[in-house]
Gaussian input, Z-matrix of N, CA and C with variables (Angstrom, degrees):
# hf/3-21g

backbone

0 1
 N
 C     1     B1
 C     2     B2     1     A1
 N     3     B3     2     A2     1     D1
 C     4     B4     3     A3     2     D2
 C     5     B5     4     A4     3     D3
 N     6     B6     5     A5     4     D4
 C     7     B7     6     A6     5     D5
 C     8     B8     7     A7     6     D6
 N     9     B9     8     A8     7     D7
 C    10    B10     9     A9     8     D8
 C    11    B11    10    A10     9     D9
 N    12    B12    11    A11    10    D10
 C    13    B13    12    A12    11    D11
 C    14    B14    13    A13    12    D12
 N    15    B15    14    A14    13    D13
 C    16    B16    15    A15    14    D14
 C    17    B17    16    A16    15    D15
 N    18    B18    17    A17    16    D16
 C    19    B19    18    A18    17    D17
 C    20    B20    19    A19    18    D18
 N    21    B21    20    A20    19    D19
 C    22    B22    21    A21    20    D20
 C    23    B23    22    A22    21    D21
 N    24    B24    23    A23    22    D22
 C    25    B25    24    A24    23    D23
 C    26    B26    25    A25    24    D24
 N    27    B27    26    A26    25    D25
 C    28    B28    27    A27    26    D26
 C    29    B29    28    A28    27    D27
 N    30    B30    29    A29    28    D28
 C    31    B31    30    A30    29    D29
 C    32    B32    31    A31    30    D30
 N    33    B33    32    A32    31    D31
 C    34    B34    33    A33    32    D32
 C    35    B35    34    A34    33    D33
 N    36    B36    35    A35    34    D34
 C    37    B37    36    A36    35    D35
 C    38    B38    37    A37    36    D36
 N    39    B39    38    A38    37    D37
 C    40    B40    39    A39    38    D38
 C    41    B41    40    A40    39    D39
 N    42    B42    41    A41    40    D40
 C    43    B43    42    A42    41    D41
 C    44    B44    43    A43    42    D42
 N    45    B45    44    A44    43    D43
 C    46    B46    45    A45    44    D44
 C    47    B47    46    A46    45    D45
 N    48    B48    47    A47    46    D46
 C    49    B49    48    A48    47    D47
 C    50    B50    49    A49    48    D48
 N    51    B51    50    A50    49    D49
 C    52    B52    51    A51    50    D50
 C    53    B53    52    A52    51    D51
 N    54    B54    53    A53    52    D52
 C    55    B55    54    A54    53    D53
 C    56    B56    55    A55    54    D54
 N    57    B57    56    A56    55    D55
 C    58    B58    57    A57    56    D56
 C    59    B59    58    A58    57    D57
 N    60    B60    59    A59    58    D58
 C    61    B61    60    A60    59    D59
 C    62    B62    61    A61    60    D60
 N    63    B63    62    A62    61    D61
 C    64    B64    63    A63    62    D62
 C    65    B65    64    A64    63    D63
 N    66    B66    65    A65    64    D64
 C    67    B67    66    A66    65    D65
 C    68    B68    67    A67    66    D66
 N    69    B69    68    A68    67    D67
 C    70    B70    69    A69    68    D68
 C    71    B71    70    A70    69    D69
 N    72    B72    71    A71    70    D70
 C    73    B73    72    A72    71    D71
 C    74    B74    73    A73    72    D72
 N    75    B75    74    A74    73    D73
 C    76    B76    75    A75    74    D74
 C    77    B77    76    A76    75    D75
 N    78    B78    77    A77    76    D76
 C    79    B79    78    A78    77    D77
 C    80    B80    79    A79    78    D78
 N    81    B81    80    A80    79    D79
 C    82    B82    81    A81    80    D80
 C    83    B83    82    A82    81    D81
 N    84    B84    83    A83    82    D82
 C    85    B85    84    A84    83    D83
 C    86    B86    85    A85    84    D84
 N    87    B87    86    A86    85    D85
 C    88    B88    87    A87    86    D86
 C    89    B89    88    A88    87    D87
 N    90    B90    89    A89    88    D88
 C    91    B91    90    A90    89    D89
 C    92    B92    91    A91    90    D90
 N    93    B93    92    A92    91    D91
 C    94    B94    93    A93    92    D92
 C    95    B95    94    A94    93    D93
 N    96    B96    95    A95    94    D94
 C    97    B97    96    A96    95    D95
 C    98    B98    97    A97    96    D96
 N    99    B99    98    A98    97    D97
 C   100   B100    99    A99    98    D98
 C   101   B101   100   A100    99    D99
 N   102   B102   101   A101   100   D100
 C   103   B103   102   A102   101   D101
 C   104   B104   103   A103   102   D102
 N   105   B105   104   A104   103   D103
 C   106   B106   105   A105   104   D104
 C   107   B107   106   A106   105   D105
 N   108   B108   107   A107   106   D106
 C   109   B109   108   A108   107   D107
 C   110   B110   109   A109   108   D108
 N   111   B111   110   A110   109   D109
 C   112   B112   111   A111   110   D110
 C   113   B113   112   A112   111   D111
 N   114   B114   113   A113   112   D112
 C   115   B115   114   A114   113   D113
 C   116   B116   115   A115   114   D114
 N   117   B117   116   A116   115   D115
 C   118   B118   117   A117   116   D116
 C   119   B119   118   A118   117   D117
 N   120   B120   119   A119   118   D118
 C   121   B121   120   A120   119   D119
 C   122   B122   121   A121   120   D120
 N   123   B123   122   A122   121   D121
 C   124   B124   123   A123   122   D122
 C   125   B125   124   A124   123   D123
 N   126   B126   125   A125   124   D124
 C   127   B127   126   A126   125   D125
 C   128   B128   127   A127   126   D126
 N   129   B129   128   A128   127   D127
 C   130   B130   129   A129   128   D128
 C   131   B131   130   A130   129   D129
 N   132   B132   131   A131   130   D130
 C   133   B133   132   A132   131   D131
 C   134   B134   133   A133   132   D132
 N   135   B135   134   A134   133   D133
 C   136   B136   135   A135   134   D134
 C   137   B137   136   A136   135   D135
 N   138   B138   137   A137   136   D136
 C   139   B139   138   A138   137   D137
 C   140   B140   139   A139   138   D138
 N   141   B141   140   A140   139   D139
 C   142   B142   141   A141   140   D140
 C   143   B143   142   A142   141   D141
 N   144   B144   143   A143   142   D142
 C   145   B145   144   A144   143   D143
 C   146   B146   145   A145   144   D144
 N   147   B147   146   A146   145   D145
 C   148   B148   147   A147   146   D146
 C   149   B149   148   A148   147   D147
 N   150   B150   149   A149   148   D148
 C   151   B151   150   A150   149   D149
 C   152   B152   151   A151   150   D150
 N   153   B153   152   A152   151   D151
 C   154   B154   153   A153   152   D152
 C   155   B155   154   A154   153   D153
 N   156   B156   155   A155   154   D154
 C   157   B157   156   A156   155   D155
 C   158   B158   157   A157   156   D156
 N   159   B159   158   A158   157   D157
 C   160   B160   159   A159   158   D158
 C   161   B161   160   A160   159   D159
 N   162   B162   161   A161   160   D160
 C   163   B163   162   A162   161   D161
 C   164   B164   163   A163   162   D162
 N   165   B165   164   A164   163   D163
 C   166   B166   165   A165   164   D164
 C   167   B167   166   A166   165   D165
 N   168   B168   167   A167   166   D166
 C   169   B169   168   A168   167   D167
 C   170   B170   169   A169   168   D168
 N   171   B171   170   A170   169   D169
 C   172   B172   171   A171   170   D170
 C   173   B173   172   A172   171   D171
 N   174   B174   173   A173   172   D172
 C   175   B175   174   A174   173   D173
 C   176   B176   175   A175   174   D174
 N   177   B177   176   A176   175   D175
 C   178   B178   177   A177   176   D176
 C   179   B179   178   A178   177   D177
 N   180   B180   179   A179   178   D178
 C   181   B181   180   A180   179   D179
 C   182   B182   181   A181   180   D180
 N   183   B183   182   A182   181   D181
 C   184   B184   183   A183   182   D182
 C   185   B185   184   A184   183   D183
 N   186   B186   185   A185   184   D184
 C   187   B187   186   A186   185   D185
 C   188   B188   187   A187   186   D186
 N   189   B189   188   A188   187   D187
 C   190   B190   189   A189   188   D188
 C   191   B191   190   A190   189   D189
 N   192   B192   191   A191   190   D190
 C   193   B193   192   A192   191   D191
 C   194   B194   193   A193   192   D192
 N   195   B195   194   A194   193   D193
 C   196   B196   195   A195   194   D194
 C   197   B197   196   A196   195   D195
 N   198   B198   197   A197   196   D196
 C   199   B199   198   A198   197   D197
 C   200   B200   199   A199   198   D198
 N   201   B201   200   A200   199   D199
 C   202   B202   201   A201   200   D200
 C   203   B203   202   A202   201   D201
 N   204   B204   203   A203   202   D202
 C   205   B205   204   A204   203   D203
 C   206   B206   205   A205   204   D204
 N   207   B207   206   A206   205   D205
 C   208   B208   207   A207   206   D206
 C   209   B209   208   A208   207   D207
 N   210   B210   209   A209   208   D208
 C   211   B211   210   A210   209   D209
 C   212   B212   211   A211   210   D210
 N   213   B213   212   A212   211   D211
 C   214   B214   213   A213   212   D212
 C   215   B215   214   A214   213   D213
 N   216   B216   215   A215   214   D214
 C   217   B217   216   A216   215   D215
 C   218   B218   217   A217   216   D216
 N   219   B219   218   A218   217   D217
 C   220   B220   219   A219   218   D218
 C   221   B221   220   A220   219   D219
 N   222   B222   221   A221   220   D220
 C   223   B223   222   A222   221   D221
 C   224   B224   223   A223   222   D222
 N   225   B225   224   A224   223   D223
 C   226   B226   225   A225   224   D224
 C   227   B227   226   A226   225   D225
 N   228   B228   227   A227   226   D226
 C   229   B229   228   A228   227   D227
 C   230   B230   229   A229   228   D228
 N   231   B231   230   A230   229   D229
 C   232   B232   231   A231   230   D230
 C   233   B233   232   A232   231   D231

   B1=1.4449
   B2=1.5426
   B3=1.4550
   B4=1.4304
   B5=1.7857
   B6=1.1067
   B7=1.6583
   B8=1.4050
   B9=1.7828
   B10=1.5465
   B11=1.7133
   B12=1.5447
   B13=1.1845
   B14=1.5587
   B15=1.5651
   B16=1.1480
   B17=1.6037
   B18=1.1804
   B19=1.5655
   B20=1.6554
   B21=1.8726
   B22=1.1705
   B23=1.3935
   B24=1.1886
   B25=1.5256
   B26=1.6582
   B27=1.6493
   B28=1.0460
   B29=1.8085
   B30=1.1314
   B31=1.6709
   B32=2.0800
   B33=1.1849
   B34=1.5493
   B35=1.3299
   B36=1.4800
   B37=0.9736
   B38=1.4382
   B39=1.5243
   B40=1.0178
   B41=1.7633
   B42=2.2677
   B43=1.5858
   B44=1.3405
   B45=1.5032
   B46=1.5038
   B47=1.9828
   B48=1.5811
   B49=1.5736
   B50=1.9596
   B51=2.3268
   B52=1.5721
   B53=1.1579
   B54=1.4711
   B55=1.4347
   B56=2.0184
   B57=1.2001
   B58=1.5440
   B59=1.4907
   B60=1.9400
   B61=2.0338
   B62=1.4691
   B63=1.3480
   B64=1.5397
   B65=1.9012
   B66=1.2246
   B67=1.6795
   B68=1.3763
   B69=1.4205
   B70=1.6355
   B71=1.4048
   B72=1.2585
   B73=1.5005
   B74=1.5833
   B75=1.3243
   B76=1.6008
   B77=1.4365
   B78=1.1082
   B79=2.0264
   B80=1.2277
   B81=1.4560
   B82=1.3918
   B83=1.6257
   B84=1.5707
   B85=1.6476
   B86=1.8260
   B87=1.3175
   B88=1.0110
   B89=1.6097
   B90=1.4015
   B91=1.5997
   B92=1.5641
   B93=1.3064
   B94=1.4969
   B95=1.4629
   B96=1.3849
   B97=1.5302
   B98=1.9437
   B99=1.7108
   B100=1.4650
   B101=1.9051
   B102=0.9309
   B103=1.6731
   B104=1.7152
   B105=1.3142
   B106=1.4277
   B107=1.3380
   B108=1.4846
   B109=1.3989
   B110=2.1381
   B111=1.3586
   B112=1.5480
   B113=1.2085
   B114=1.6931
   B115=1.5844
   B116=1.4517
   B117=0.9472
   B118=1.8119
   B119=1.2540
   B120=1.6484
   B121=1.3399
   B122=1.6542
   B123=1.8252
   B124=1.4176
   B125=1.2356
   B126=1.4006
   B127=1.7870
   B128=1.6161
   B129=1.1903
   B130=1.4268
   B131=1.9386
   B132=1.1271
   B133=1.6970
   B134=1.3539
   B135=0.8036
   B136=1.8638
   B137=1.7831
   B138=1.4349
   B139=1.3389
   B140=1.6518
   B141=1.3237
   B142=2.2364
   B143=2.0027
   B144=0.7871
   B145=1.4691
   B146=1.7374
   B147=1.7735
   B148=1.3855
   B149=1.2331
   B150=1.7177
   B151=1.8463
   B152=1.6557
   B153=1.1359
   B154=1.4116
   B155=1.5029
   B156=1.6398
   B157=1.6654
   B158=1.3769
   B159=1.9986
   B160=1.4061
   B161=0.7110
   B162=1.2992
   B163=1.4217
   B164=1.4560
   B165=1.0991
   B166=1.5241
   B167=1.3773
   B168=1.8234
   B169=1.2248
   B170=1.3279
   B171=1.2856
   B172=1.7793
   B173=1.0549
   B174=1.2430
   B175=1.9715
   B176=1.4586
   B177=0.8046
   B178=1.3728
   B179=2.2383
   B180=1.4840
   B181=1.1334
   B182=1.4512
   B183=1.2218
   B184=1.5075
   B185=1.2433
   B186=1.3574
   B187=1.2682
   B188=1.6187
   B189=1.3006
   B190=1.3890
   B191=1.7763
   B192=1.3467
   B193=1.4776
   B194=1.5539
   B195=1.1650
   B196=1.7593
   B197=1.6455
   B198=1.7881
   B199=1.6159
   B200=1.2857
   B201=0.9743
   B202=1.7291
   B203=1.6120
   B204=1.6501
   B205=1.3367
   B206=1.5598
   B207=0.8687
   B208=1.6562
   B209=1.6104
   B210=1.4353
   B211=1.7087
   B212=1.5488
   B213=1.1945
   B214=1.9228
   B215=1.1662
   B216=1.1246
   B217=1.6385
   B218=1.3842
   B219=1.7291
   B220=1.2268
   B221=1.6891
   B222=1.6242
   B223=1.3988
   B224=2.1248
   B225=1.6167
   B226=1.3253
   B227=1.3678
   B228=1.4154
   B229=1.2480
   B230=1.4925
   B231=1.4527
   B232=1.6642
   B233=1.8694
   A1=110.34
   A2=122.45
   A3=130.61
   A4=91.31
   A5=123.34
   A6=114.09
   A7=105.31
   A8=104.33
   A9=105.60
   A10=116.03
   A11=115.72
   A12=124.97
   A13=114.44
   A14=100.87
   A15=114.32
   A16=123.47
   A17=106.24
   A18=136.91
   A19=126.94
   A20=102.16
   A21=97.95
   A22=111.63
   A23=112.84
   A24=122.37
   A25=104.71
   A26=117.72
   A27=101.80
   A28=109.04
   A29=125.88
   A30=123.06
   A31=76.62
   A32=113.13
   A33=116.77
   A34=94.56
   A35=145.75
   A36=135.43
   A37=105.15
   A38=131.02
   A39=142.19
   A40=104.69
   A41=110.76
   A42=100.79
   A43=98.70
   A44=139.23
   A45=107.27
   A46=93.88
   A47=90.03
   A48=106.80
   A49=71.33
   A50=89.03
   A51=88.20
   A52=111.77
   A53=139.47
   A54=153.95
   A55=92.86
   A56=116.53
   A57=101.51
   A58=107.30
   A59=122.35
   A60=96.27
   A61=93.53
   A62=127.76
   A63=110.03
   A64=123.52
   A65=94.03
   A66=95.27
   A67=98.50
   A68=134.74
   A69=106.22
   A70=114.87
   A71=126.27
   A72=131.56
   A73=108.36
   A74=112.97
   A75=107.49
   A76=109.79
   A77=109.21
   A78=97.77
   A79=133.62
   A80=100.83
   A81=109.28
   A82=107.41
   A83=108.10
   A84=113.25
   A85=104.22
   A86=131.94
   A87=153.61
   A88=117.80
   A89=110.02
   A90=129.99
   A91=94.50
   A92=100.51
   A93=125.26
   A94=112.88
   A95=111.64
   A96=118.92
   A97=96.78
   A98=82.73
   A99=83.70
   A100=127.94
   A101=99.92
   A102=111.41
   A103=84.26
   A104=121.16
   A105=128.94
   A106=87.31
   A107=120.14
   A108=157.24
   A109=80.84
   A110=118.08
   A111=96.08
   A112=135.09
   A113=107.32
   A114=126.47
   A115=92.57
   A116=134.94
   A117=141.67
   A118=100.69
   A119=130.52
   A120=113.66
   A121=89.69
   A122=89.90
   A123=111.67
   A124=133.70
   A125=98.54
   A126=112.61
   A127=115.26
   A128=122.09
   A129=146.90
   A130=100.12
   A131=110.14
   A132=112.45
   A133=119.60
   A134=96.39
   A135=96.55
   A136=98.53
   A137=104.04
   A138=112.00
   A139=102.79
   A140=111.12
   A141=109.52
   A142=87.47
   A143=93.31
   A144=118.31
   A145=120.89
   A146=121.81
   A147=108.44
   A148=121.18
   A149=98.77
   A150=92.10
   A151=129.97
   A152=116.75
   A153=119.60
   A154=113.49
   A155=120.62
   A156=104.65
   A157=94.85
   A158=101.68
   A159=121.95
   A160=123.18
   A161=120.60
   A162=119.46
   A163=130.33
   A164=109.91
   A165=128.59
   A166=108.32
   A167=131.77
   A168=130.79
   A169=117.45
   A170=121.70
   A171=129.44
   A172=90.05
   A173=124.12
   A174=118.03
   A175=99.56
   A176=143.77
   A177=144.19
   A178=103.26
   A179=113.87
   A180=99.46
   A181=123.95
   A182=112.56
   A183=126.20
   A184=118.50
   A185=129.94
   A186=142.78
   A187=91.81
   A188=127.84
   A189=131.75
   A190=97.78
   A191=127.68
   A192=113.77
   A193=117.39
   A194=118.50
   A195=122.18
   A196=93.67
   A197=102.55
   A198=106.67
   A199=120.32
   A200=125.41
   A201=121.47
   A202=105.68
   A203=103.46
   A204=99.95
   A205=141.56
   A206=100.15
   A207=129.62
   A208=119.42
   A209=112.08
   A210=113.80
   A211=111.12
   A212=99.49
   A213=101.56
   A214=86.58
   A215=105.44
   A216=116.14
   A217=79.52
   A218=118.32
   A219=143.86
   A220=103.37
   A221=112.44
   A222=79.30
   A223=125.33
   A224=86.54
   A225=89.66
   A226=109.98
   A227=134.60
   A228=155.05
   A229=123.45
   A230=125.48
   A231=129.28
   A232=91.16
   D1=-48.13
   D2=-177.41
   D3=-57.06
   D4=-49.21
   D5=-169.34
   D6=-47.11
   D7=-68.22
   D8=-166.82
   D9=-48.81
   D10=-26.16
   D11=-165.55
   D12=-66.32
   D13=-39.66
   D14=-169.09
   D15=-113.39
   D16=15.34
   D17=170.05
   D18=-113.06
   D19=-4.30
   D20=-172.73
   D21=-96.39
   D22=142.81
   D23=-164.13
   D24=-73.18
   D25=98.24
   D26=179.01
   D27=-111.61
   D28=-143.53
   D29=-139.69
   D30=-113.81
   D31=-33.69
   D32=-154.32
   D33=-120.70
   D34=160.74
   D35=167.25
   D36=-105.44
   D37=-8.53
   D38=177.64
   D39=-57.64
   D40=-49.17
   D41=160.52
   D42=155.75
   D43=-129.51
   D44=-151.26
   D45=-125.32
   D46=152.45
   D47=-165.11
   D48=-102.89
   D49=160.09
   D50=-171.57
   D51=-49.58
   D52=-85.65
   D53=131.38
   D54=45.06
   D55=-78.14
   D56=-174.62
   D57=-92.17
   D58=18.08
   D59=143.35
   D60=-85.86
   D61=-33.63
   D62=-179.86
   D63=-41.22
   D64=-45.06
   D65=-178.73
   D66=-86.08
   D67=-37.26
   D68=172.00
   D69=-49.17
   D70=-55.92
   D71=-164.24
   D72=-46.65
   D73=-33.89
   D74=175.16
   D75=-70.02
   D76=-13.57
   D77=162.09
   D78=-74.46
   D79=14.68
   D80=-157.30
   D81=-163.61
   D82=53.45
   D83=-163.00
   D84=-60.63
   D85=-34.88
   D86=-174.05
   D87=-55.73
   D88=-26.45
   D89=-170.61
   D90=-72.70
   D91=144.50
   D92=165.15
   D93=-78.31
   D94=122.96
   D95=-152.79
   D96=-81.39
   D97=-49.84
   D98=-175.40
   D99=-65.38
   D100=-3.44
   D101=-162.76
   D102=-93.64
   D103=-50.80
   D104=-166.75
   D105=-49.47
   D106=-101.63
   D107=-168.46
   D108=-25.14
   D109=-56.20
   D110=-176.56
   D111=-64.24
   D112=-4.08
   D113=-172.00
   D114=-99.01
   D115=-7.97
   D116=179.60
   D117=-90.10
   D118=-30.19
   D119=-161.11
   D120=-88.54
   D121=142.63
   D122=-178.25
   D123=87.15
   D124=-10.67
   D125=179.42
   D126=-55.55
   D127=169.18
   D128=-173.33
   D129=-91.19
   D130=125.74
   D131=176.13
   D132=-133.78
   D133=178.92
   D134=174.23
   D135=-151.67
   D136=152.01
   D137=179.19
   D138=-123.16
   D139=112.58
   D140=174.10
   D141=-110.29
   D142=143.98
   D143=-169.99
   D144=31.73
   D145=-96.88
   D146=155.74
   D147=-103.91
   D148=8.82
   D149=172.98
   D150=-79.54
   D151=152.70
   D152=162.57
   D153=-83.56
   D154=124.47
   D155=-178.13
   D156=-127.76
   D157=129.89
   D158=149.14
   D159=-81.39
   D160=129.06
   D161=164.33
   D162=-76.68
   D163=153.72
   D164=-150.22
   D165=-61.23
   D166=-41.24
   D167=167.82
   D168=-64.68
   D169=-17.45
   D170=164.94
   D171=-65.99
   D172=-78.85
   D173=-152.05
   D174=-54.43
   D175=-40.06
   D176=-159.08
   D177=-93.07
   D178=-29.03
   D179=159.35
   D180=-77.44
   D181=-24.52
   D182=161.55
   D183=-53.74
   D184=-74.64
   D185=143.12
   D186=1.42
   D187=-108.24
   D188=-142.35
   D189=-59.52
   D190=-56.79
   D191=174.29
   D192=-55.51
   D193=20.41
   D194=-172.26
   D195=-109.50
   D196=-51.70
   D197=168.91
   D198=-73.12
   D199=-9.96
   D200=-168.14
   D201=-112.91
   D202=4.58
   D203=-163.26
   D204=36.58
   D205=45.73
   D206=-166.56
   D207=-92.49
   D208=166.84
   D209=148.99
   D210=-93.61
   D211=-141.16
   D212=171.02
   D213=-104.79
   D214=-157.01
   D215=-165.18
   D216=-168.81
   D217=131.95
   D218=-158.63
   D219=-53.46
   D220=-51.38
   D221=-172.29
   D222=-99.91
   D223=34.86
   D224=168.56
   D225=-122.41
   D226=38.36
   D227=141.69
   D228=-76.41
   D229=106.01
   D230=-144.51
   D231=-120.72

């Protein structure tokens, strides 16, 4: 998961505008939508023109609490 996360060609190198977590998530039909989207609430962002940018260790902590069906777990909350 860390590979695809951090190999995927996104628009910013800073990490992913909404539009490409939408196309990551189809790599991964199996992920728990809601666990993801709850590991997003509160995160750190940045905005370069009209995009919103995640960064890449979010999507990818998201990512794994989406598979593990999980919350965060205290010390991967930034």
């Amino acid at each position: 998961m860390k590979e695809i996360v951090y190999n995927y060609k996104t628009k910013y190198k800073e990490g992913f505008t909404n539009k490409e977590i939408l196309e990551i998530l189809k790599m991964f039909p199996n992920l728990d939508l809601e666990k993801f989207y709850d590991a997003l609430d509160g995160i750190t962002c940045m905005v370069k023109g009209n995009d919103v940018i995640t960064y890449h260790h979010d999507i990818l902590t998201a990512l794994v609490c989406g598979a593990e069906k999980r919350g965060l777990r205290p010390y991967e909350w930034d």
